[in-house]
C-alpha positions in Angstrom: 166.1 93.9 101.3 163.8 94.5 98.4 163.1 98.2 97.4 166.8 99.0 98.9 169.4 100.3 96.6 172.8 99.2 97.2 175.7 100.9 95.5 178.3 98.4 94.0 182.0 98.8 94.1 182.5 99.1 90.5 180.1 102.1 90.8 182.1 103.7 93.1 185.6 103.1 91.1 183.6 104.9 87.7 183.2 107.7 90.2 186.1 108.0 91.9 188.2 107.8 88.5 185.6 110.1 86.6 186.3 112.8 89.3 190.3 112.5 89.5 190.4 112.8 85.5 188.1 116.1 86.1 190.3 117.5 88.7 193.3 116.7 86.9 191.5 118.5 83.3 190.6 121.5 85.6 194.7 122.0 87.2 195.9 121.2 83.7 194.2 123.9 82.6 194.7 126.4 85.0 198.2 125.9 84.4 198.2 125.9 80.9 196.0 129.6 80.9 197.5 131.3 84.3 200.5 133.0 82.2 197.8 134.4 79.6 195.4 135.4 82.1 198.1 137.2 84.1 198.7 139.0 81.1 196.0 140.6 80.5 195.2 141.0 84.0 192.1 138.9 84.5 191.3 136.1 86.8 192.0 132.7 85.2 188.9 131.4 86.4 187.2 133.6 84.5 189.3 133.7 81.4 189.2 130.1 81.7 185.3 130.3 81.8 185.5 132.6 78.6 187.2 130.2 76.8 184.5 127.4 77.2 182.2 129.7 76.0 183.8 130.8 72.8 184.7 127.1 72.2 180.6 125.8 73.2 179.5 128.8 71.0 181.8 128.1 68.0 180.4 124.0 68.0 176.9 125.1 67.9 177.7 127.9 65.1 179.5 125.4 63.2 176.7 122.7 63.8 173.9 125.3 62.6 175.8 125.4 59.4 176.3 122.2 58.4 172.7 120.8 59.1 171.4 123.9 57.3 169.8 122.3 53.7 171.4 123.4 50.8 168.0 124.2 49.1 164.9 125.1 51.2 162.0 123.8 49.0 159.5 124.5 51.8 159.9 128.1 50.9 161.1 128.2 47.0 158.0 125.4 46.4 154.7 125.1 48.3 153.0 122.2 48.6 151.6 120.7 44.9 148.0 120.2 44.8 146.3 117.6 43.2 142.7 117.9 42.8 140.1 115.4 41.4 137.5 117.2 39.2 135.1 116.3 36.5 135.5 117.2 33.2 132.3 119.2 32.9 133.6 121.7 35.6 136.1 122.7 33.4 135.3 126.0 31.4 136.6 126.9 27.7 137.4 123.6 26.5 136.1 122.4 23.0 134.2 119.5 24.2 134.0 117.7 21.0 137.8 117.6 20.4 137.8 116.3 24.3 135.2 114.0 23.3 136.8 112.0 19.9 140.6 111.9 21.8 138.6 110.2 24.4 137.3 107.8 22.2 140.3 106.9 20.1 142.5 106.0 23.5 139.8 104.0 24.4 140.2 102.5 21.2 143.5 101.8 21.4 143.0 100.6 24.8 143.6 103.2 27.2 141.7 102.9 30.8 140.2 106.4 32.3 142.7 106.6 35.2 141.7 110.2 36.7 140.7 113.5 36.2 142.8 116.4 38.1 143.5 119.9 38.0 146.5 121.8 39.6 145.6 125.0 41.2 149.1 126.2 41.7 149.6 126.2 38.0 148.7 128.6 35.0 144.4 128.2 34.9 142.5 127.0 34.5 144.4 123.7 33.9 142.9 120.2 33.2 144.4 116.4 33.1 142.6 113.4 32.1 144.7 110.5 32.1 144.6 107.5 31.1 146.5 104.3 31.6 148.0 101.3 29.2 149.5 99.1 31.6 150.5 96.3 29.3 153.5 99.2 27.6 153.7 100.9 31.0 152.0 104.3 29.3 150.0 107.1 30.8 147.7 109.5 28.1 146.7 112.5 28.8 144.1 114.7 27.3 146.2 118.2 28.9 143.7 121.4 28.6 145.9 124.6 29.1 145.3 128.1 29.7 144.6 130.1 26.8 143.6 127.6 24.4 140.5 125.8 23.8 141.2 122.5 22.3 142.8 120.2 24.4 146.1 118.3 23.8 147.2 114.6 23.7 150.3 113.2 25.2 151.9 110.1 25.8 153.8 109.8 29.3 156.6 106.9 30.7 157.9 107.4 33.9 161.3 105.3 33.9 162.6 103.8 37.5 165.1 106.4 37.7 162.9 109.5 37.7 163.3 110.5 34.1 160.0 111.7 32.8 159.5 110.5 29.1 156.6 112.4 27.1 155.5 112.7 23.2 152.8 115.4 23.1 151.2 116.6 20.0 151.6 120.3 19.9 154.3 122.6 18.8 157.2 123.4 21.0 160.8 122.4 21.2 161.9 118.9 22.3 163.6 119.2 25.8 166.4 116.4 27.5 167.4 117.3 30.5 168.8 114.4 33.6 165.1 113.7 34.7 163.1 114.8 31.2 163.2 113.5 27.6 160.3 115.5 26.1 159.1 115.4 22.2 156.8 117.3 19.9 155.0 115.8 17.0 152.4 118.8 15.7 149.6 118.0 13.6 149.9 113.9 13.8 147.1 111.9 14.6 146.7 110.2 18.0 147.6 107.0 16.3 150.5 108.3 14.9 151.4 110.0 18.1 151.3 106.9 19.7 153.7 104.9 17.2 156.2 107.8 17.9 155.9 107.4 21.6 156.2 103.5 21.4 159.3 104.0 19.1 161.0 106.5 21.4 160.0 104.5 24.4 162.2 100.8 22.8 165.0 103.4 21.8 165.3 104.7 25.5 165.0 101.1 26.8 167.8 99.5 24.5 170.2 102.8 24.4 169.9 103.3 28.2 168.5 100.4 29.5 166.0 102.2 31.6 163.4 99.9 33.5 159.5 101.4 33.5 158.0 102.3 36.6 155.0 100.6 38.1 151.8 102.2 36.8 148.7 103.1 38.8 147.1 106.5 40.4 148.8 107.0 43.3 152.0 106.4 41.0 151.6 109.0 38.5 150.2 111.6 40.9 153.6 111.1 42.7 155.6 111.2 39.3 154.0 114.5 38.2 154.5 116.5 41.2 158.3 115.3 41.5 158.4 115.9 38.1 156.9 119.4 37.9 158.6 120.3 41.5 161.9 119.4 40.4 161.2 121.5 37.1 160.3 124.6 39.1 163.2 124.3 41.7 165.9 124.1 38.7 164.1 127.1 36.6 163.2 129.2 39.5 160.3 130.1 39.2 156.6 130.1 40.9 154.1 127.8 39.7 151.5 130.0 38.1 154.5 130.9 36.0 155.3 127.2 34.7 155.4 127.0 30.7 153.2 123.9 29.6 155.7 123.3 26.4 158.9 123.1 28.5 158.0 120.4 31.5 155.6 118.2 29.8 
């Protein structure tokens, strides 16, 4: 009749053999623990119960362990910040110097992309990047703390991760798995970009790396992978990041 249940006998069987196996399991063991638990002069039931502990205990111990993550970057990183701003909120920066690199990308055909500033690094801070899409190249105007006139670089993110950048100011030249960085002091932007385009066919022919798609959302994603990856392998807190050895 409809809303009855009726049990089948292939139901039944599963039970009936489900609670012979766990009969069987349970004299088995009694057995197999009696002569111990005579010994030491405690009920088998219970020293068989003390036994499924320790052995239910020891799983969950083990399974704590091995789903524990090898690095916590929750706690070694916080979150990275990106946060749109305009160039005239940004104090101590020599405006004309801001002003002509802006005009010669624009000449050399660089699109304003974005204007952002990180709060979790050394401030005030200030990017303004631009985009080439044609030679898959970022620029960046970079103003840093403790200096007045801002910088020029040159940035390729590669499919694999690696960071590639030619910046204009002095510092050493890093190369690390995910970071080919280079310094040309006291070049012009157009010769700063020559170098960059020069490194960036080397890279491709030598290593046969394959440019990342360009746009906004792309390079905000880059740069924080980039500069969390950079902080995770050094240690170190953001507000204590170096400029001249991540970008």
């Amino acid at each position: 009749m409809p809303g009855m249940t009726v049990s089948t006998p292939k139901k039944t069987k599963i039970f009936s053999l489900t609670k012979a196996w766990v009969k069987y399991l349970v004299r088995q063991s009694y057995e197999f623990f009696d002569p111990l638990a005579r010994k030491l002069r405690v009920p088998t039931y219970v020293f068989l119960g003390g036994v499924v502990v320790l052995v239910v205990g020891g799983i969950l111990v083990t399974g704590s362990i091995l789903n524990k993550p090898a690095l916590a970057l929750v706690e070694r990183v916080p979150p990275i910040h990106l946060i749109q701003v305009n160039s005239s909120q940004i104090s101590e920066m020599d405006v004309t110097a801001y002003s002509e690199f802006q005009t010669q990308l624009q000449t050399m055909g660089f699109a304003p992309l974005l204007q952002i500033t990180i709060p979790q690094l050394p401030s005030p801070n200030f990017f303004d990047v631009g985009i080439k899409a044609d030679v898959g190249t970022y620029s960046t105007i970079l103003k840093v703390p403790g200096q007045i006139t801002p910088r020029l670089s040159f940035v390729t993110v590669f499919n694999n991760g690696v960071w590639y950048s030619t910046n204009g100011w002095k510092a050493d030249n890093q190369e690390s798995e995910d970071l080919i960085s280079e310094h040309f002091p006291g070049v012009t932007a157009d010769q700063l970009y020559v170098k960059h385009v020069q490194g960036l066919e080397k890279l491709k022919k030598e290593k046969d790396l394959q440019i990342q798609g360009m746009g906004d959302n792309r390079f905000m994603t880059a740069l924080t992978d980039h500069l969390r990856g950079f902080l995770v392998s050094k240690d170190l807190p953001g507000y204590r990041a170096d400029f001249n050895l991540w970008y």
